[in-house]
N, C-alpha and C positions, 0 to 999 in steps of 0.2 A: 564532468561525469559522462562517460559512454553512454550512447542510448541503445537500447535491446535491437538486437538484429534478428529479425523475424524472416529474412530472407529462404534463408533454409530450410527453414520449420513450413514453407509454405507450398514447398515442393511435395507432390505426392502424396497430397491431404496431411500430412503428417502437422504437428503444433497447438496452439490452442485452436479452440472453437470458439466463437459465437454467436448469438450472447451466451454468455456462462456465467460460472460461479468460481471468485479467484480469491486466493488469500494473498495481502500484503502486508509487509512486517517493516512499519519505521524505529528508526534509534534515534535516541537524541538524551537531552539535556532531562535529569529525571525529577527536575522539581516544576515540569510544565506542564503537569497534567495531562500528559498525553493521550492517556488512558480516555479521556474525554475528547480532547483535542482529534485525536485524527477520524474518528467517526464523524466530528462536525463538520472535519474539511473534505473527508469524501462526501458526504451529503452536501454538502456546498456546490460541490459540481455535476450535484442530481444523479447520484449512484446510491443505490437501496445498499444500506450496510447492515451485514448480519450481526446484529448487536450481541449474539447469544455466543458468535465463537469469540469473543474477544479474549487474549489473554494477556498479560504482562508480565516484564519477568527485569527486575534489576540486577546491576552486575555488583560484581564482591566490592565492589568498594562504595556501589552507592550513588554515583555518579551519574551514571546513563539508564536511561530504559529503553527497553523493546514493547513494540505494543506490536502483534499479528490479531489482524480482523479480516472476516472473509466479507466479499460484495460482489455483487453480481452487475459484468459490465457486457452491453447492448451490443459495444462496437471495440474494438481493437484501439482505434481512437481514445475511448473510453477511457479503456486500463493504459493506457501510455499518459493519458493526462492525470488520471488518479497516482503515477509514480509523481509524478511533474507539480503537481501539485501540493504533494507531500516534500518535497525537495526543496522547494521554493521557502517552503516552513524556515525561521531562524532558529528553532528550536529541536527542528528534526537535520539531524547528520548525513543519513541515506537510509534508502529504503532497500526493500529486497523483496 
């Protein structure tokens, strides 16, 4: 999987800020409870997860879910390890 290139975004102030407040959206396998699952694995890596945006959404056949939860990350570091961390998941697919 490509990793985010931040390069350009970092010209001319332009890009994320931090710390901030960011939403991530994992997919995966929809009988893994994700819905729980990826708020424990952001919090695992010592990121405040806004438990109140979480939403889920399965797809028409049942199969996969999305879970988007927002958290607020310290450092850039942060949010690249909260994708990496989710990814590493054998239950989650990719994130966004």
């Amino acid at each position: 999987m490509r990793e985010i290139d931040f390069s350009e975004a970092q010209k001319d102030g332009k890009g994320f800020q931090f710390p901030g407040e960011f939403e991530i959206t994992a997919i995966g396998n929809a009988n893994a409870g994700l819905d729980k699952h990826v708020p424990f694995l952001l919090h695992g890596i010592g990121l405040e997860v806004l438990h109140e945006t979480l939403t889920t959404k399965l797809t028409p056949a049942g199969n996969y879910q999305s879970v988007t939860v927002s958290f607020v990350a310290p450092t850039r570091e942060k949010y690249l390890e909260a994708h990496s961390a989710l990814r590493a998941d054998k239950d989650i697919r990719f994130t966004m």
